[in-house]
C-alpha positions, 0 to 999 in steps of 0.5 A, a space after each residue: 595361580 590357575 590349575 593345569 589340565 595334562 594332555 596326551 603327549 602323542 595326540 594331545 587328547 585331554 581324555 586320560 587317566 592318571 593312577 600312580 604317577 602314570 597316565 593312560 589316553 583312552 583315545 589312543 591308548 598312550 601311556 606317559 608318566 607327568 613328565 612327557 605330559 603336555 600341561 596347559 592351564 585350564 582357562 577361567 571362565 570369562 568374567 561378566 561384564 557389568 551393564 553399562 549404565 543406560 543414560 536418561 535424557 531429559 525433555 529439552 524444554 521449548 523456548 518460546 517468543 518469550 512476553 516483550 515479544 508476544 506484545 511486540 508481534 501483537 502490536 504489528 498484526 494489530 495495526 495490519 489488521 486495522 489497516 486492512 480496510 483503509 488500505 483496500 479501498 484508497 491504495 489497492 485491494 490486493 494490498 489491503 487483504 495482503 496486511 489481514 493475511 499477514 496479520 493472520 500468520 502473525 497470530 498463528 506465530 504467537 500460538 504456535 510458538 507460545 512455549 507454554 506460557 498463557 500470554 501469546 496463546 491469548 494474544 494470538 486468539 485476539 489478533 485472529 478474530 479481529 484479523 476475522 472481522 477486519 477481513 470479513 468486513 472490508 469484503 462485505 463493503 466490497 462485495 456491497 459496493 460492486 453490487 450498487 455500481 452494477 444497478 446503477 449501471 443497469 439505471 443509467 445505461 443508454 440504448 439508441 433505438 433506430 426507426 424509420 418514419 412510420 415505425 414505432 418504437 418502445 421505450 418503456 410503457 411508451 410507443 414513439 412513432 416519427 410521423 415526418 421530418 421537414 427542414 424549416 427556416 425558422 420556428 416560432 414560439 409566442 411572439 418570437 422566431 427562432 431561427 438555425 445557427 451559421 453552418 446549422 439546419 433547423 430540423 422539425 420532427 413529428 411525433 405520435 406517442 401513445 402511452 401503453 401503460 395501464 397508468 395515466 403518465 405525462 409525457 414530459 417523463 418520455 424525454 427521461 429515456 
C-alpha cells in the first residue's frame, strides 16, 4: 500500500507541518489535527516501459528466370537473330531489323532478370553480339547493294539529246553533226534493195562525226550512247 500525503483542509496546499498530532499550512496559516486533513496517496512514479523490440527484416532474395528458362528465351532470340537477314532481304526490311531488335530485348531480359545466377548472364552476352553482328550485317549488304544499284543506274541511264541539222551535239568524247535528212524509195546494200514496209517511210540520215578525244576509237562505239 502506497503512502498518503496530508493537505490543508481549507486550501488544500500540500505545504504543511505536523508536530504532535497537530498540522499547520504555511500558505494560509490553518491549523488541524489529522482528523480534518485531506489524505490522498502520494502517486508512484511511472513505471519505464520497456523498448519494443525493433524487427530485423531480411533482403528478399530475387528470383530469377531460373535455367530451363534461360535456354528457352535464348533459343527464340537466337533464331530472330539468325533470321534477320533472310528476313530483311526476301519478305521486308522493316521485318527483318524488327526480329534483331527483338532479339536484343530478349538478351538484355536475360541479364537483367539473371537473379544471380551465371547461366542467363552469359546467355544474354552471347545473344547480344550475334544480335550485333546479325544486325550490322545485314545493314552492310544493304547499304552495299543500294550503292551498286545507284551506279548502275548512273551507267545505264538514257538522256535524248535534240539538234538541229547543222548543230552538233556531244556525247562523250563524240561530236555528231545531222548533215541532212531525205526520204528515199528504197536503199541498196550489195547487190540487194531494201525497200519501206506498208504504211512506213524510208528515211536517209547524213552524219559528220568526229572523234574529240585524245585517243584513237572506232566509231561503231558511237552507236553504245
Amino acid at each position: 500500500m502506497g503512502e498518503e500525503e496530508v493537505r490543508c483542509p481549507r486550501c488544500g496546499s500540500g505545504n504543511v507541518i505536523g508536530v504532535a498530532g497537530e498540522w499547520e499550512c504555511f500558505n494560509c496559516g490553518y491549523k488541524f489535527k489529522i482528523s480534518e486533513a485531506v489524505r490522498r496517496p502520494i502517486p508512484s512514479p511511472p513505471a519505464t516501459a520497456k523498448p519494443a523490440a525493433a524487427r530485423v527484416r531480411r533482403p528478399v532474395e530475387r528470383r530469377g528466370i531460373g535455367r530451363k528458362g534461360s535456354v528457352a528465351l535464348f533459343i527464340v532470340g537466337f533464331f530472330c537473330a539468325l533470321l534477320v537477314f533472310p528476313i530483311a532481304f526476301s519478305v521486308s526490311a522493316f521485318l527483318g531489323y524488327l526480329l534483331g531488335v527483338f532479339a536484343l530485348i530478349i538478351a538484355v531480359l536475360l541479364i537483367a532478370r539473371r537473379g544471380g545466377a551465371t547461366l542467363p548472364l552469359v546467355l544474354g552476352l552471347v545473344l547480344v553480339i550475334f544480335s550485333f553482328l546479325s544486325l550490322g550485317g545485314t545493314a552492310v549488304v544493304h547499304m552495299g547493294a543500294y550503292a551498286i544499284s545507284k551506279s548502275l543506274e548512273s551507267v545505264t541511264r538514257t538522256e535524248t539529246v535534240e539538234a538541229g541539222i547543222g548543230s552538233p551535239i556531244r556525247a562523250g568524247d563524240w561530236e555528231i553533226t545531222v548533215l541532212n535528212v531525205a526520204e528515199a524509195t528504197y536503199i541498196r546494200s550489195g547487190t540487194s534493195y531494201y525497200g519501206a514496209e506498208n504504211g512506213s517511210k524510208l528515211i536517209l540520215i547524213y552524219l559528220r562525226i568526229r572523234n574529240l578525244g585524245k585517243e584513237v576509237k572506232e566509231s561503231s562505239e558511237i552507236w553504245q550512247f
